[in-house]
N, CA, C and O atoms as a MOPAC input file, in Angstrom:
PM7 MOZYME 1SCF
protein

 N    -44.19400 1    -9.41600 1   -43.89200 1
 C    -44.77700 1    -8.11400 1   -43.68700 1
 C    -43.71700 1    -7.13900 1   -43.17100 1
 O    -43.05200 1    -7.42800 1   -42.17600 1
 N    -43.55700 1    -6.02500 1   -43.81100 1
 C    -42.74200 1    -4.67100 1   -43.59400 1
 C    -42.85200 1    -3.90400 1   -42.32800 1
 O    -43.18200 1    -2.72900 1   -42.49300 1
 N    -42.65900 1    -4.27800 1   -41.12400 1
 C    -42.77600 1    -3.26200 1   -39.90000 1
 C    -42.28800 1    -1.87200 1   -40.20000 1
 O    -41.21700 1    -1.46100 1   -40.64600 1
 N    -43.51200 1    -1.20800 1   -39.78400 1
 C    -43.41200 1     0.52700 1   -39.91500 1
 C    -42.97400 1     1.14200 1   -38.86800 1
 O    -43.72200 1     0.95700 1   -37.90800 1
 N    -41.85300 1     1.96200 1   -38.58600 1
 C    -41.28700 1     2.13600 1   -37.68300 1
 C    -41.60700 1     3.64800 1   -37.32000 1
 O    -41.28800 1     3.92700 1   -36.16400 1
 N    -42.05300 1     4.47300 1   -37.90200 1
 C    -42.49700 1     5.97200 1   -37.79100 1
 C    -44.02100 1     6.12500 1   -37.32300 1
 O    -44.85300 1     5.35100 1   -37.79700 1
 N    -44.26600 1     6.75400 1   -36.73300 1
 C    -45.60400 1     7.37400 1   -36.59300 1
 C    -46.08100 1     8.40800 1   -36.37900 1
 O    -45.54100 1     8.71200 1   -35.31500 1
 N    -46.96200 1     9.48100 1   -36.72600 1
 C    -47.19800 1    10.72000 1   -36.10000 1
 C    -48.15500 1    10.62400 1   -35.53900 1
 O    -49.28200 1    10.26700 1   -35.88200 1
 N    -47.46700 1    11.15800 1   -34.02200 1
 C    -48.78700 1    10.89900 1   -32.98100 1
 C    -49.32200 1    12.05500 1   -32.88000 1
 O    -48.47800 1    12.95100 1   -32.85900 1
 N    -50.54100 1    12.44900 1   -32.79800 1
 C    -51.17300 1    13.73100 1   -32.18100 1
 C    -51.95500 1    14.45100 1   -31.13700 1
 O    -53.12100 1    14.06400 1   -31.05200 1
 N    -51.56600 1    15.49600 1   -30.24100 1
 C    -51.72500 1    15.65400 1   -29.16400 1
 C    -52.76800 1    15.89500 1   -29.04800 1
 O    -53.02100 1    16.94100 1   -29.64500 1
 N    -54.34800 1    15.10500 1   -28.14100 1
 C    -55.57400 1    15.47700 1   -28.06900 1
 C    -55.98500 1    16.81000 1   -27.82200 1
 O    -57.00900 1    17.15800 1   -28.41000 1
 N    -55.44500 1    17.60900 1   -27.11500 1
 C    -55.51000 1    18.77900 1   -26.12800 1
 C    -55.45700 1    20.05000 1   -27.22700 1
 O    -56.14200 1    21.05200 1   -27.01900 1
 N    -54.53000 1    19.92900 1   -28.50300 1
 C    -54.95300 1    21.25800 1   -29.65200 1
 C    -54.15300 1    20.43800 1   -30.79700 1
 O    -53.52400 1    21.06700 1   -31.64800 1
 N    -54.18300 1    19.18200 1   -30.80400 1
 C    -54.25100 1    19.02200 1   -32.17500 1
 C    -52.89300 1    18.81000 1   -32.81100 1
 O    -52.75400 1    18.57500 1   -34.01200 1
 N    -51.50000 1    18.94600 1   -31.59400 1
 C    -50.22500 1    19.03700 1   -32.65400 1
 C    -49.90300 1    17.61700 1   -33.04300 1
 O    -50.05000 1    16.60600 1   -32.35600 1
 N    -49.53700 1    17.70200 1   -34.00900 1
 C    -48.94000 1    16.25800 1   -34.69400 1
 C    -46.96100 1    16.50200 1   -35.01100 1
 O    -46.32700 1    17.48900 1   -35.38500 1
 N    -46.57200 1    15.22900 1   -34.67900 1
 C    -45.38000 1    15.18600 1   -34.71600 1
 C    -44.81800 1    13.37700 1   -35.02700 1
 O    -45.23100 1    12.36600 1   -34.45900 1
 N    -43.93900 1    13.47500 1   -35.93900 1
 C    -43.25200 1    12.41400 1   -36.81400 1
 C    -42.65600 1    11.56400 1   -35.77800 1
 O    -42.32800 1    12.39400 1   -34.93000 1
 N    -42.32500 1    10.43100 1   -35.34300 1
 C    -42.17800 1    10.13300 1   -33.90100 1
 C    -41.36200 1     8.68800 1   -34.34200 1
 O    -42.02500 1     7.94900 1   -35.07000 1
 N    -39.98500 1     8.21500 1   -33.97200 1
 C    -39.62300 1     6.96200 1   -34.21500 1
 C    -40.08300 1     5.87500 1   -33.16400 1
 O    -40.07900 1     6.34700 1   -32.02800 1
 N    -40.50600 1     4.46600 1   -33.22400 1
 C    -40.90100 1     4.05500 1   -32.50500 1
 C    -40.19200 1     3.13400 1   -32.13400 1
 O    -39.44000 1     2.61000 1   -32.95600 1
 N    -40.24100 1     2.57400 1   -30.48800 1
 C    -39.19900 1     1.68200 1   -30.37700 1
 C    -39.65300 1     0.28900 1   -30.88900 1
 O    -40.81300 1    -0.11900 1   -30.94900 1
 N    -38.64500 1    -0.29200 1   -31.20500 1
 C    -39.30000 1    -1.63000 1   -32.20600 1
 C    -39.10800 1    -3.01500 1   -31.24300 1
 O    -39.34300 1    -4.08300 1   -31.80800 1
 N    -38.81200 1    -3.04200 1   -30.22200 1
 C    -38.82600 1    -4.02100 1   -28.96300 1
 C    -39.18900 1    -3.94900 1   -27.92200 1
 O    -38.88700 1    -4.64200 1   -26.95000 1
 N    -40.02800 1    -2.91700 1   -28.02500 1
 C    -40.98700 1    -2.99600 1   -26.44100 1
 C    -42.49800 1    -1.47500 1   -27.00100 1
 O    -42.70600 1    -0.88100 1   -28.05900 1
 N    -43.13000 1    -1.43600 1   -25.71200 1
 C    -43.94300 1    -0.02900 1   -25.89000 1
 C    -43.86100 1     0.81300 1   -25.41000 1
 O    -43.29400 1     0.86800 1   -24.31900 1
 N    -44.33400 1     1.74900 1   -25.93900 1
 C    -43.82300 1     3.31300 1   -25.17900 1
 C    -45.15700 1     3.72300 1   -24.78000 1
 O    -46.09200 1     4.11500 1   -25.47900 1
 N    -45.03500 1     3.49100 1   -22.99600 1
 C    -46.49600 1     3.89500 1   -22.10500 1
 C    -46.94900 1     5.69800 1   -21.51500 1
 O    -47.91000 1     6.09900 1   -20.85800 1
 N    -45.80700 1     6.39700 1   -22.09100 1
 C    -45.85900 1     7.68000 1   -21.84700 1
 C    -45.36500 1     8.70900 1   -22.55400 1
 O    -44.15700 1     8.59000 1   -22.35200 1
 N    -45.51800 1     9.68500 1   -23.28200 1
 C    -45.36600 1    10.57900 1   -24.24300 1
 C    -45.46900 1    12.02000 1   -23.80100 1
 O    -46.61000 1    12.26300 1   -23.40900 1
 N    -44.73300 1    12.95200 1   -23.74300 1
 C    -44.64600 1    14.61200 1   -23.76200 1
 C    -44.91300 1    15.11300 1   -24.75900 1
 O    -44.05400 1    14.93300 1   -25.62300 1
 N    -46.21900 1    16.01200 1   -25.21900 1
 C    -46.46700 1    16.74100 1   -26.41500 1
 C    -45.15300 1    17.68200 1   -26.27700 1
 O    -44.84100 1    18.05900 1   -25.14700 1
 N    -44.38000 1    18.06800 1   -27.38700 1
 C    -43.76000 1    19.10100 1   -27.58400 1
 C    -44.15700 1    20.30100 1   -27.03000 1
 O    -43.66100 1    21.03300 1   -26.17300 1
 N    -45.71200 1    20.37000 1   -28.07400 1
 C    -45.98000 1    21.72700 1   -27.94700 1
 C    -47.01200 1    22.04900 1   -26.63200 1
 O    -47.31500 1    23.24200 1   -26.66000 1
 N    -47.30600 1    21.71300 1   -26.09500 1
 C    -47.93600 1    21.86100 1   -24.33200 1
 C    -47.51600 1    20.95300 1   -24.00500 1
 O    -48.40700 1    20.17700 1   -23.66200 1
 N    -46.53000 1    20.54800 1   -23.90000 1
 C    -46.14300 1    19.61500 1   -22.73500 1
 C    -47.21800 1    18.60500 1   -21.88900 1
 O    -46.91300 1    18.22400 1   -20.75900 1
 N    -48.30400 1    18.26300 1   -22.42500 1
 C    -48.99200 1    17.33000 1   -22.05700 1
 C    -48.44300 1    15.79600 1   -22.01600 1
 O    -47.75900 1    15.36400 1   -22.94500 1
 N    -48.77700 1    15.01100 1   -20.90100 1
 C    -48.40700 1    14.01800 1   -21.17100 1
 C    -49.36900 1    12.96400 1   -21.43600 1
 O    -50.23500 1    12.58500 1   -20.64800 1
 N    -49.15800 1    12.52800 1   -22.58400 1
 C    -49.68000 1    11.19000 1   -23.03500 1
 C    -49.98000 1    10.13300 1   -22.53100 1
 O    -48.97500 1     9.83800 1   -21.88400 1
 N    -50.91500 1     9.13100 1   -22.35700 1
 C    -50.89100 1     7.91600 1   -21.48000 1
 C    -51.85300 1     6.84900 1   -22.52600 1
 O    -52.83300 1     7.30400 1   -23.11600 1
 N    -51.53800 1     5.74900 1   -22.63000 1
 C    -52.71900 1     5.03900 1   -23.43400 1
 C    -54.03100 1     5.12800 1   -22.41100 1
 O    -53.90900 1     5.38400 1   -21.21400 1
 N    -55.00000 1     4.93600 1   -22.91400 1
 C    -56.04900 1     4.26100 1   -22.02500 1
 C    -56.56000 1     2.88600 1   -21.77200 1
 O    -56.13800 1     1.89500 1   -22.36700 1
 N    -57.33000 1     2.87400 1   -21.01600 1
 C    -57.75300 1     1.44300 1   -21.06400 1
 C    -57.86400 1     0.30200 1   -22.31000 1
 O    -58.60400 1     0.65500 1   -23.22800 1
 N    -57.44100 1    -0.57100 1   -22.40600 1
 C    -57.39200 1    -1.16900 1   -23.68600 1
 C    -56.91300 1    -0.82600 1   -24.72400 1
 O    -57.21400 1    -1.22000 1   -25.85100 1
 N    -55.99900 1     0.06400 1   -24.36500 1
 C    -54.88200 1     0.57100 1   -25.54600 1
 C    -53.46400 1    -0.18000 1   -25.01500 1
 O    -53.04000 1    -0.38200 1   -23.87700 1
 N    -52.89700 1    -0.51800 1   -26.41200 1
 C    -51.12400 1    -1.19600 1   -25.94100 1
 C    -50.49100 1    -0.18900 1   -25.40200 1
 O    -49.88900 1    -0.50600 1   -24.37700 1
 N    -50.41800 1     0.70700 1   -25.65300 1
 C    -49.40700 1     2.05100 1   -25.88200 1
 C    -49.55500 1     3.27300 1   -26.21700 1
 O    -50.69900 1     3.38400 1   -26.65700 1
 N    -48.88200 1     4.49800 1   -26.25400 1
 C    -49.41400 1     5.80700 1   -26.75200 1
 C    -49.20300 1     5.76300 1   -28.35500 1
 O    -49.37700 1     6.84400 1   -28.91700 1
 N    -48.97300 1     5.04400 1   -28.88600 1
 C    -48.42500 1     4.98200 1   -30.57400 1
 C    -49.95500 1     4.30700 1   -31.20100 1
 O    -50.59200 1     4.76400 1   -32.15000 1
 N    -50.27200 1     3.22700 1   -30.45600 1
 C    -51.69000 1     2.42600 1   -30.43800 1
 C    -52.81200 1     3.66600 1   -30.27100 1
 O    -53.87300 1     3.62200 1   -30.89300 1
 N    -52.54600 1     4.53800 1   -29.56300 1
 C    -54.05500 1     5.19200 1   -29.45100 1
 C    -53.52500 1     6.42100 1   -30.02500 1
 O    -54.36200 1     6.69000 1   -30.88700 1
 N    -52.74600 1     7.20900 1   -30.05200 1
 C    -52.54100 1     8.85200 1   -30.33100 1
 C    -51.62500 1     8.61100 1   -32.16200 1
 O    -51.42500 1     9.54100 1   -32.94300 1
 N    -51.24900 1     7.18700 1   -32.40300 1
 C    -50.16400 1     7.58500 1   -33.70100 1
 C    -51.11200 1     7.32200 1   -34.88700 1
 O    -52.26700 1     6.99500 1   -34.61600 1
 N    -50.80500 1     7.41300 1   -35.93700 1
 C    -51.05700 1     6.89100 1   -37.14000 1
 C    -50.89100 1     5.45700 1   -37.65700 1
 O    -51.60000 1     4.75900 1   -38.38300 1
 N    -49.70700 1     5.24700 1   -37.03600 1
 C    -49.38900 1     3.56200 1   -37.42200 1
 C    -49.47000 1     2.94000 1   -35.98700 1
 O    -49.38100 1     3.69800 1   -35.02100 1
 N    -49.63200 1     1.63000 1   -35.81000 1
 C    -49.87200 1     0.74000 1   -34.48900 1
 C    -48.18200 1     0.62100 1   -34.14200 1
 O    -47.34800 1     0.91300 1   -34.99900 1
 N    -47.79600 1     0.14300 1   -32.74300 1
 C    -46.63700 1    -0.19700 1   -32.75200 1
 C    -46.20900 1    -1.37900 1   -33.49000 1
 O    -46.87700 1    -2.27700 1   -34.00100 1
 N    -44.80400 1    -1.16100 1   -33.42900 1
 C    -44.02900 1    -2.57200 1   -33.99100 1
 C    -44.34200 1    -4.06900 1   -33.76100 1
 O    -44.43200 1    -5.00400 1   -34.55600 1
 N    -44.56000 1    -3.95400 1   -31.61200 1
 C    -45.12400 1    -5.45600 1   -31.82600 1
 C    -46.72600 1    -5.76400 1   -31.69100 1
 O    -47.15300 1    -6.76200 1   -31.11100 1
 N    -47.37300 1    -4.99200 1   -32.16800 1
 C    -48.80200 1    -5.28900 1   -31.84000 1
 C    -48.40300 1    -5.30800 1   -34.21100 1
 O    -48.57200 1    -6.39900 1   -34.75600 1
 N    -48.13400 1    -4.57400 1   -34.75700 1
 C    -47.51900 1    -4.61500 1   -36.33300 1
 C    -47.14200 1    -6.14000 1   -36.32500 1
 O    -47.64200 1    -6.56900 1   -37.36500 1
 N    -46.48700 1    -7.21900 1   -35.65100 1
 C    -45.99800 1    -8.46500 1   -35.88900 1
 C    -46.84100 1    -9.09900 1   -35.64200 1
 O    -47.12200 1   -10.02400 1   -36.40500 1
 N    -47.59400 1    -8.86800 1   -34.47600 1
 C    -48.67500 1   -10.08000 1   -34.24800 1
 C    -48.54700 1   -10.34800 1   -33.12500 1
 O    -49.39300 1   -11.13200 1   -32.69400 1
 N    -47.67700 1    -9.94700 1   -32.32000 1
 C    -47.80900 1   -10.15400 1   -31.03200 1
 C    -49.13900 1    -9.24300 1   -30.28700 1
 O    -49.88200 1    -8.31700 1   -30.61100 1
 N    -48.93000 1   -10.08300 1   -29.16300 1
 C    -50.08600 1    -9.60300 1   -28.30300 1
 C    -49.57400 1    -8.23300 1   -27.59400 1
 O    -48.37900 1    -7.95000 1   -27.68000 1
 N    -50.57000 1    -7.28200 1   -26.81400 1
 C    -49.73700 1    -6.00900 1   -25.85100 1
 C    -48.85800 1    -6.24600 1   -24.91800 1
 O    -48.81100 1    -7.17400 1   -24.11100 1
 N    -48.05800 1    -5.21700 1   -25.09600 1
 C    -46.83500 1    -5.28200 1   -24.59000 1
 C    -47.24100 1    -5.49600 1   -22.77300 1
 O    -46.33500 1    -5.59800 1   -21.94500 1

């Protein structure tokens, strides 16, 4: 299986979406919208901000591993 390494995450607060590389050996638990500067956080029972705000899941929840 092809790990997807891009995602566009989008900011709850008005909606911006942005193309986002993801790190492919761990998760990324906090995110700055560009455009309001909001910061991102997963929630409960989310791996990561890529897991709840992206388009594609992260890399290692993508392999089969369990959350980071």
């Amino acid at each position: 299986m092809k790990i997807i390494t891009t995602s566009i995450v989008t900011c709850p607060k008005y909606g911006y979406k942005k193309e986002e590389e993801m790190p492919t050996d761990s998760c990324q638990f906090f995110y700055e919208s560009e455009n309001c500067t909001t910061l991102l956080r997963p929630l409960e029972g989310d791996c990561c901000v890529y897991c709840r705000y992206g388009t594609v899941k992260c890399p290692p929840v993508q392999h089969g591993e369990s959350c980071c």
